[in-house]
C-alpha positions in Angstrom: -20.9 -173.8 8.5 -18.4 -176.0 10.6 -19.4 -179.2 8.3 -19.1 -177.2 5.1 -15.7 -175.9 6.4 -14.8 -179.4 7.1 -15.9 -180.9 3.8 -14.1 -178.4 1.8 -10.9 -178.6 3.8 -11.5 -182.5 3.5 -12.4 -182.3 -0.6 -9.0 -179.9 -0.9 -7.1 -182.5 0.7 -7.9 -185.5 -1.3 -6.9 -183.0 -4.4 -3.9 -181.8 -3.1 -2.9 -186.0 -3.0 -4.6 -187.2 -5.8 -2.6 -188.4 -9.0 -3.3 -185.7 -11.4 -2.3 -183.1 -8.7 1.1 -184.9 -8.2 2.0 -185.5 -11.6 1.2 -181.5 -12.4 3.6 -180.6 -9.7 6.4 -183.2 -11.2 5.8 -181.2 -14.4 6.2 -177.7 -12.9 9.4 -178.8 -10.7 10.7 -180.4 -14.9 9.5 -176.9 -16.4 11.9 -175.1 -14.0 13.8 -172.3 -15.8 17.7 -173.4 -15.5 20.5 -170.8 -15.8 20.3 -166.9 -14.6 17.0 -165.5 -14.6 16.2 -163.4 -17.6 18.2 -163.0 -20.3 21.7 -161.9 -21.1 22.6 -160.6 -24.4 26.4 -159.6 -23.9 27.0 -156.8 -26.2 29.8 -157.5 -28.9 31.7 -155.0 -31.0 32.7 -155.2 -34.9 35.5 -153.0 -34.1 37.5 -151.4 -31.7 36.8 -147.6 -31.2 39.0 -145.5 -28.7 36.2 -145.7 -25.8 37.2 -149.1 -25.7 40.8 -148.7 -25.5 40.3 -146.2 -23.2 38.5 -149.1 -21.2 40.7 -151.5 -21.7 43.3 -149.7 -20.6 41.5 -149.2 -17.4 40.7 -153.6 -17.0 44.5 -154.1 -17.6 45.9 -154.0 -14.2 43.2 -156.3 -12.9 44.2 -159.2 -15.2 47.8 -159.1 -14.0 48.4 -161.5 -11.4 51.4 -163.0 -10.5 51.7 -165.6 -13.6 50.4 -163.1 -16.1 52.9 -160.7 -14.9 55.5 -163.6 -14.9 54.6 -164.5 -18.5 54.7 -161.0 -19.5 57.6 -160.0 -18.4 59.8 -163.4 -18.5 60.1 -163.9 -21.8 64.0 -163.6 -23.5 62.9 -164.6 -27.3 65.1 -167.6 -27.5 62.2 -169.1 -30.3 62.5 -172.7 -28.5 58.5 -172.5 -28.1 58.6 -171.5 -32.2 59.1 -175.6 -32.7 56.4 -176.4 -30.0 53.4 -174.9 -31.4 50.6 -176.5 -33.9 50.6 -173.2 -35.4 53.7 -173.1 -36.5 54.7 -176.5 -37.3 51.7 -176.6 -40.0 52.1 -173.1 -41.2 55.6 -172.8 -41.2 55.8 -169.3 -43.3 53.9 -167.2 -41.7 56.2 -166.3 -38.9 53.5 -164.2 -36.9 52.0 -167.1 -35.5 55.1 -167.5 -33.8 54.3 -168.2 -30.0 56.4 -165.3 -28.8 55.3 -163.2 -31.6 51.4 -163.6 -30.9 52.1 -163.3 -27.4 54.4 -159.7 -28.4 51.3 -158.7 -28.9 50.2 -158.2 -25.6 53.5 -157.9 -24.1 54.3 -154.6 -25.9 51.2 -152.8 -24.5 52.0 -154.2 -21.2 55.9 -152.9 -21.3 54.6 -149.3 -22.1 52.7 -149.6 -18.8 55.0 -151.1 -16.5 58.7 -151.6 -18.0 60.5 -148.7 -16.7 62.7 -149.3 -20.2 59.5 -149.3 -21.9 58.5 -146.2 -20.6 62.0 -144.1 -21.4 63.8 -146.4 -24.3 60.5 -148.1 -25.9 62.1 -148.8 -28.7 64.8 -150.9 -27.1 62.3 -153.2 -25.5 59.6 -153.2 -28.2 56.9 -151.6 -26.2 54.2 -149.8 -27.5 51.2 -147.5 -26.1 47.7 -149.4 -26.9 46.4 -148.7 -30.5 43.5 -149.4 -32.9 46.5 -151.6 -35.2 48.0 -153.0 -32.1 44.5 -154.1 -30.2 43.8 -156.0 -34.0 46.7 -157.8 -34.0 45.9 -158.8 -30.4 42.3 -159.9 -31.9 43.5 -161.8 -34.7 46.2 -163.5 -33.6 45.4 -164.1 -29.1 41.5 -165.4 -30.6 42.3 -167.0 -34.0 46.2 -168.0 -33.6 46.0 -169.7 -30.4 44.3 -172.4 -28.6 45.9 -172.6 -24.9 47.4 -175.2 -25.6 50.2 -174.8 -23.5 52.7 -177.0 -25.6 55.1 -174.0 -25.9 55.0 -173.7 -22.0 57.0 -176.5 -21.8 59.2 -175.8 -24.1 59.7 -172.5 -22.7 63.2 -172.4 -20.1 61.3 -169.1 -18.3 57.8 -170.9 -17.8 56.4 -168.6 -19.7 52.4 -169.6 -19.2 50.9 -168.9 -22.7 47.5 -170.2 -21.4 47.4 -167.9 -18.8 48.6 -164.8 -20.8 46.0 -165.5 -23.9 43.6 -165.3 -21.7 43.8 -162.8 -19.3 44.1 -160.8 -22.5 41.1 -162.3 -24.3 39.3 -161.6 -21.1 40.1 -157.6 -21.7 39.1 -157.8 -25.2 35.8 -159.6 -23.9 34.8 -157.2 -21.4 34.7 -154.2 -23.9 32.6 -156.4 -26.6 35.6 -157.3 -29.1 35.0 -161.3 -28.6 33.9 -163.6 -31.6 30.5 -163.5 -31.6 29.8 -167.2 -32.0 32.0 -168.2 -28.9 30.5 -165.4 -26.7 26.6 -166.8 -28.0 27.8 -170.2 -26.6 29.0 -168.7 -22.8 25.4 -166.8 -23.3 23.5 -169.9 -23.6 24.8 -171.5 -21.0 24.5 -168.8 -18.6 21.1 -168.1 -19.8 20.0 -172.2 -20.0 21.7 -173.9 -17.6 24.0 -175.8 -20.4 25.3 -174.2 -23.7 23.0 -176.2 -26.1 19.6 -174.5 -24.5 18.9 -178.3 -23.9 15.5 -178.0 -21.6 14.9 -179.9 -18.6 11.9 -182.2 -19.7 13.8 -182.8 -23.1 17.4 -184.0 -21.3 14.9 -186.3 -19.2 13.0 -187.6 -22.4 16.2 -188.3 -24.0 18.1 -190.1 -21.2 14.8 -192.1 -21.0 15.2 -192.9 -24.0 18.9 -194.0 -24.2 18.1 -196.2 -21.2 15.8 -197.9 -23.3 18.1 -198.5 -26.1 20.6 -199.8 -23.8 18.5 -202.8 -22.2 17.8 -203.9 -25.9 21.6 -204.6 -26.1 22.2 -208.2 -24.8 23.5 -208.4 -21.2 22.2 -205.2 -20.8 18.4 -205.5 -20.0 18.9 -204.9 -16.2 21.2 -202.1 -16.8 19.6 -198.4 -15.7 20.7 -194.8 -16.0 19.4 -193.1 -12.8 18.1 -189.4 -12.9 18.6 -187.4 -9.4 19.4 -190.7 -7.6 20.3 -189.3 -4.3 23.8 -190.2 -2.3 25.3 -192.2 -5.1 28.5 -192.6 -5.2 29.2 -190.7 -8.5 27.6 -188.4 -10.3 28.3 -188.2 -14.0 28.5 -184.8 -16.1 28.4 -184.7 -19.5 29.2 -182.4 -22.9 26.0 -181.1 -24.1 27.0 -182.1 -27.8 26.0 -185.8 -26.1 22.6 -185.4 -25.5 21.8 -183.1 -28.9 24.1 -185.3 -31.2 26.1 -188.1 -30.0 23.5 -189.8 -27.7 25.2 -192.9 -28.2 28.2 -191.9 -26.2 25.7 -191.1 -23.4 24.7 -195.2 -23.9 28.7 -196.2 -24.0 29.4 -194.8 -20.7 26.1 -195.9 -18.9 27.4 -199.5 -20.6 30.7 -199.7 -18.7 29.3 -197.7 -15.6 26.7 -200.5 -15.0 29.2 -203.5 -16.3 31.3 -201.9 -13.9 28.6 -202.7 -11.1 28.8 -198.6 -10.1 26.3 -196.5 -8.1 25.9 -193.8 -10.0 23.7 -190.6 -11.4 22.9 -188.4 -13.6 21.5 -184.7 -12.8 18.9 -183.6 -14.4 19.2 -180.1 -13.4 22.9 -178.8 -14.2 25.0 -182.0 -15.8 26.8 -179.5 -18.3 30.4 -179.8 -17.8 32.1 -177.6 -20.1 32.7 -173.9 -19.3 33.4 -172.1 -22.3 34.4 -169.0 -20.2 37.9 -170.7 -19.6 37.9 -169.4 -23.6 36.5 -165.9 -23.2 38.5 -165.1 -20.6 35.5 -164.1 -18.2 35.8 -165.3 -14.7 32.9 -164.4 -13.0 30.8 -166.7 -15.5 33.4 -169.8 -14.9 32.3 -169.4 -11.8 28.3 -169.3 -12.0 29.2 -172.4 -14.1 31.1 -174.4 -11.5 29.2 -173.0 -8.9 26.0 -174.6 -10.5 27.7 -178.2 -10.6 29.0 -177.9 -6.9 25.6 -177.4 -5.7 24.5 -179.9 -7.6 26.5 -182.2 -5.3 25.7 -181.0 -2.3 21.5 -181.1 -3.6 22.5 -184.9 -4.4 25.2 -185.8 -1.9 26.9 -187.6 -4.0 30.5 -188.8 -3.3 32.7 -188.0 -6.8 32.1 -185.8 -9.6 32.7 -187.6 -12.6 33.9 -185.6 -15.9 32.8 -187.0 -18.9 35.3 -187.1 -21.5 35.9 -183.5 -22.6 39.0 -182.2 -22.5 38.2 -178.4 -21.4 35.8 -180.0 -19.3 38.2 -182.3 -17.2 40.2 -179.3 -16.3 37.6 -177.4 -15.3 36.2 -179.8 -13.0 39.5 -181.3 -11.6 41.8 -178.5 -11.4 40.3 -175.0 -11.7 37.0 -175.2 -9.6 38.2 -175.1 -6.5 40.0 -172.1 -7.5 36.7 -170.8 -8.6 34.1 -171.8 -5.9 36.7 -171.8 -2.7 37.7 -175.0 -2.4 35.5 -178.4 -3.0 34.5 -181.0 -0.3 33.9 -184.0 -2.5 36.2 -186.1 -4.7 36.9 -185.4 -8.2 37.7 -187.9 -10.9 36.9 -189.0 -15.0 35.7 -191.5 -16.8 39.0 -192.4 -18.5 40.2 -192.2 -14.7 37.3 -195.1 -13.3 37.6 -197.2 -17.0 41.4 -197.7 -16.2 40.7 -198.5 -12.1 38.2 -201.2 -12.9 40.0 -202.6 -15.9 43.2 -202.9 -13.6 41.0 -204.3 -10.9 39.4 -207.1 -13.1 35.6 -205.8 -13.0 35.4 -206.1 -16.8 35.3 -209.1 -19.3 36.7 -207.9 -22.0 37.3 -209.4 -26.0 39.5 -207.9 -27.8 38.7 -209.9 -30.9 35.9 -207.8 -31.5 38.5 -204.7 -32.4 40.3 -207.0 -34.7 41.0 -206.1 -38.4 41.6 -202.5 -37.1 44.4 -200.5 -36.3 44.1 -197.6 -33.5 45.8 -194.7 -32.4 45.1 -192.4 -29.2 44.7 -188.6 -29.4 45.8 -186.7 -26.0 43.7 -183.9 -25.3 45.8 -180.8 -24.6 43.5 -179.9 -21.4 43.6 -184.3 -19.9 47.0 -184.7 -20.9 49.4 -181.7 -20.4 47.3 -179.5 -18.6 45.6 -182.4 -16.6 47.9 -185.0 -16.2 45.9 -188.1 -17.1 48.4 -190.2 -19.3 49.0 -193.5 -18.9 45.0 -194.3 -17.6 43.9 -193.5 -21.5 46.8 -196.9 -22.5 45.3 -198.9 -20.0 41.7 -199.0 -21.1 43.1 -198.8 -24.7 45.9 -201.7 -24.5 42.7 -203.8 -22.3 40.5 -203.9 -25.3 42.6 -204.4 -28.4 45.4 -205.7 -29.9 46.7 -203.6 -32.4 47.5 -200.2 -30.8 50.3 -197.5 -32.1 51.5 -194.3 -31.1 51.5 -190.9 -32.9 55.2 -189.8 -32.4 54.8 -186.9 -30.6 52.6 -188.4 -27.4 51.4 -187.8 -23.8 52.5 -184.3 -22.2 54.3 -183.7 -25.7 52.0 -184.2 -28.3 50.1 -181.5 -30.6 47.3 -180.1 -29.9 44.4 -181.2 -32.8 43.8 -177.4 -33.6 40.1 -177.7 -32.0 40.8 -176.4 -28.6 40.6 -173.0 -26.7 37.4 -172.2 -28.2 38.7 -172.5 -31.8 35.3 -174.8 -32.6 33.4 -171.9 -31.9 35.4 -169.4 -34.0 34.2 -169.7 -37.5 35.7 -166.8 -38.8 39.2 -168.8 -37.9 38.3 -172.0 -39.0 40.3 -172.0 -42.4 43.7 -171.2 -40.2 42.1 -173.7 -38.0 42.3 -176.2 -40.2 45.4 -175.6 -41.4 47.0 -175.6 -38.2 45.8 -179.0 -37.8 48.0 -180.4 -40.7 51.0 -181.7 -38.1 48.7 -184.2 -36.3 47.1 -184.8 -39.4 50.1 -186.1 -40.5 51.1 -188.0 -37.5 48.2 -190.0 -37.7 48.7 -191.0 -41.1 52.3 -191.8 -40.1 50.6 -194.3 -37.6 48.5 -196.6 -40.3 45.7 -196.3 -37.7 42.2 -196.3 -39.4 40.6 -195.8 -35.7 41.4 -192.5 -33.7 40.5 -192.5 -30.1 40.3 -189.7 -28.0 38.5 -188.3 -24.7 37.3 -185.0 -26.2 34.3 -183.9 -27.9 36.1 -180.9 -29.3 38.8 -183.2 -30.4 36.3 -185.2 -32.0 34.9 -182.6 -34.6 38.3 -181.3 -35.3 39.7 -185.1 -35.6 36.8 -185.7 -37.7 37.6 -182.1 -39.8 41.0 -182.7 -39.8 40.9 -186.5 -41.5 38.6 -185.7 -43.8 40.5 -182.3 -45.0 43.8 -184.2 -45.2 41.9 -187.4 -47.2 42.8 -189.4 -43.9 40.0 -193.0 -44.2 39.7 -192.7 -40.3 36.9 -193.1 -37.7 37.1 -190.9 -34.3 35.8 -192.7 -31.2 36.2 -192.2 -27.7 37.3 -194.9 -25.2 34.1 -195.2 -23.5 32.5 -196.0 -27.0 36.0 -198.3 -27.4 35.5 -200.4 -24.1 31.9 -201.0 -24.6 32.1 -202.9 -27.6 34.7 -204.8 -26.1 32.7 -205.9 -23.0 31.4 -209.7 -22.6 28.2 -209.7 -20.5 
């Protein structure tokens, strides 16, 4: 009995080692379910019934912290945000997309609440009780009429914070079921997947296997690697899930300049997702799960930076509202346009310009890296680096216009025709430029950009400056 003991224990052992065994539990540990378990189906509304008012008027005081309150109740209607806003520059006649109109919206409901002048002379300060007609207008104009950009914000002489306002009302709206359903099917998917594309483990693999194989046929490149859970690199790169399902060759660009660059870097295969499309519904609790998800992901990999890809939404997220969200971070945070424009000032490329010749660029700043990130002048270095014939839209930097694609707007398709309208002013500043090339760090940038040009009859290409440097590089 001992020996039969022995041989079996023996004969399970060699199993438990042998090839087949191992490569069956690789494929279990790649077949992991990513995302929440089960499956969340958040229930949206066609219309608003007085149940949900009656809720809504019950979330209200738990959106209101100090800037929503500020927002609210700071603003003196002196119309100098009426000039800042995409809206309103495009669609100059229809005067309710006026910033401080749209954001009336919300601000009446709120003075009927907690403006003493509301409450006795209502008339006087335009407040108004919560309504079926009012809690439309709020719909239409807070999900379709505004992308957070925040360009009015500073234009505004109170501070009133737009972003912040939209949003906390949005997240009302959200939590009794009035949300566009397309937007709220995108925060689902993500939740439910682990990224909003539903992109499964073994297939993200398959495909940045892939890639890494299409970048060694480039010449220079045949040494060049994309690692996949490469533990204690330095940086870890996160990407838009539009990269791996449709733009794989941006995925290629950056892995380009990351190895020209000579960087120790990786790429998750578990949770790589960088947007968070709850910054757009308004639902905190899910921003979190979201961050939360990449923030263990660098402690699982200790790895030294998170690296946003380039995605606008995405950036801030990562850079400036996760540590709101998870408690504070203890790694480093940076981008990609960030690390292109620290190695090109520090020499590490060998770059030809000549290869850009013949074409004429401009440079698109994302509402979310620009204004409400603060990355300007990194974009012009990388740019200015790797061609010769660069211009500027006129309205630039922390002051230009939002594209019309941000906020969640891309996800809206009941909006888009306003969308595309709205996008008429930087539609028209690019013509103004001459540029056939429009660069830009933002996938939702790109598919408006992309919208926008061809809408307006505008004989443009949209690239983004990883895709920009690339081809520049000498190897």
């Amino acid at each position: 009995m001992n020996s039969e003991k022995n041989i079996s224990e023996e004969t399970m052992a060699e199993v438990a080692n042998s090839p087949l065994e191992k490569q069956a539990e690789e494929q279990s540990k790649v077949a992991e379910k990513l995302g929440m378990p089960g499956e969340r189906k958040w229930p949206t509304k066609t219309e608003f019934s007085p149940e949900m008012l009656a809720e809504m008027e019950k979330i209200l005081p738990s959106k209101l912290n100090r800037i929503v309150q500020t927002s609210l109740a700071g603003c003196v209607h002196c119309g100098l945000c009426s000039d800042a806003c995409h809206y309103t520059a495009s669609i100059p006649d229809d005067k309710t997309l006026l910033p401080a109109y749209k954001a009336d919206r919300f601000r009446k409901w709120y003075k009927s609440r907690y403006d003493w002048l509301g409450k006795v002379f209502p008339s006087f300060v335009g407040a108004k009780p919560l309504s079926k007609e009012l809690a439309d207008e709020m719909y239409d104009k807070l999900w379709g009429g505004c992308t957070m950009c925040r360009r009015c914000t500073f234009n505004c002489p109170m501070g009133v914070d737009y972003g912040m306002l939209v949003r906390a009302a949005r997240g009302i709206m959200c939590q009794v079921g009035r949300v566009p359903q397309n937007l709220q099917d995108t925060v689902d998917t993500h939740y439910n997947h682990g990224n909003n594309m539903a992109v499964p483990r073994d297939e993200f693999i398959e495909t940045i296997e892939w890639i890494e194989e299409e970048l060694q046929s480039e010449d220079g490149c045949e040494n060049f690697k994309i690692p996949v859970d490469k533990h204690g690199a330095k940086y870890i790169l996160t990407l838009n899930p539009r990269e791996p399902k449709y733009y794989p060759l941006t995925i290629q660009a950056s892995a380009k300049v990351l190895n020209a660059a000579g960087a120790d870097f990786t790429i998750s295969s578990r949770y790589w997702d960088l947007t968070n499309y709850a910054m757009f519904n308004g639902i905190d609790p899910d921003a979190k799960i979201f961050a939360q998800w990449l923030f263990d992901e660098m402690k699982r990999l200790d790895v030294e930076y998170l690296v946003a890809g380039e995605c606008g939404h995405g950036y801030r997220g990562i850079r400036w509202e996760m540590a709101n969200w998870v408690g504070g971070v203890p790694f480093k945070i940076t981008s990609m346009m960030e690390l292109m424009a620290q190695w090109v000032q520090e020499g590490r490329f060998k770059l030809d310009k000549s290869v850009h010749d013949g074409k004429c660029f401009t440079y698109h700043d994302s509402c979310n890296i620009a204004r409400s990130g603060g990355v300007l002048e990194e974009p012009r270095i990388v740019i200015r680096a790797a061609v010769n014939n660069f211009v500027e839209m006129e309205h630039n930097r922390e002051d230009s216009y939002c594209c019309g694609g941000g906020g969640g707007a891309l996800a809206m398709p009941e909006f888009a025709p306003r969308r595309i309208a709205a996008g008429k002013i930087k539609a028209d500043e690019i013509r103004a430029t001459g540029a056939n090339v429009v660069l830009q760090s933002c996938h939702n940038c790109t598919d408006q950009l992309k919208e926008i040009c061809h809408h307006y009859k505008i004989d443009a290409k949209v690239m983004n400056l990883a895709e920009l440097l690339s081809e520049a590089l000498v190897l």
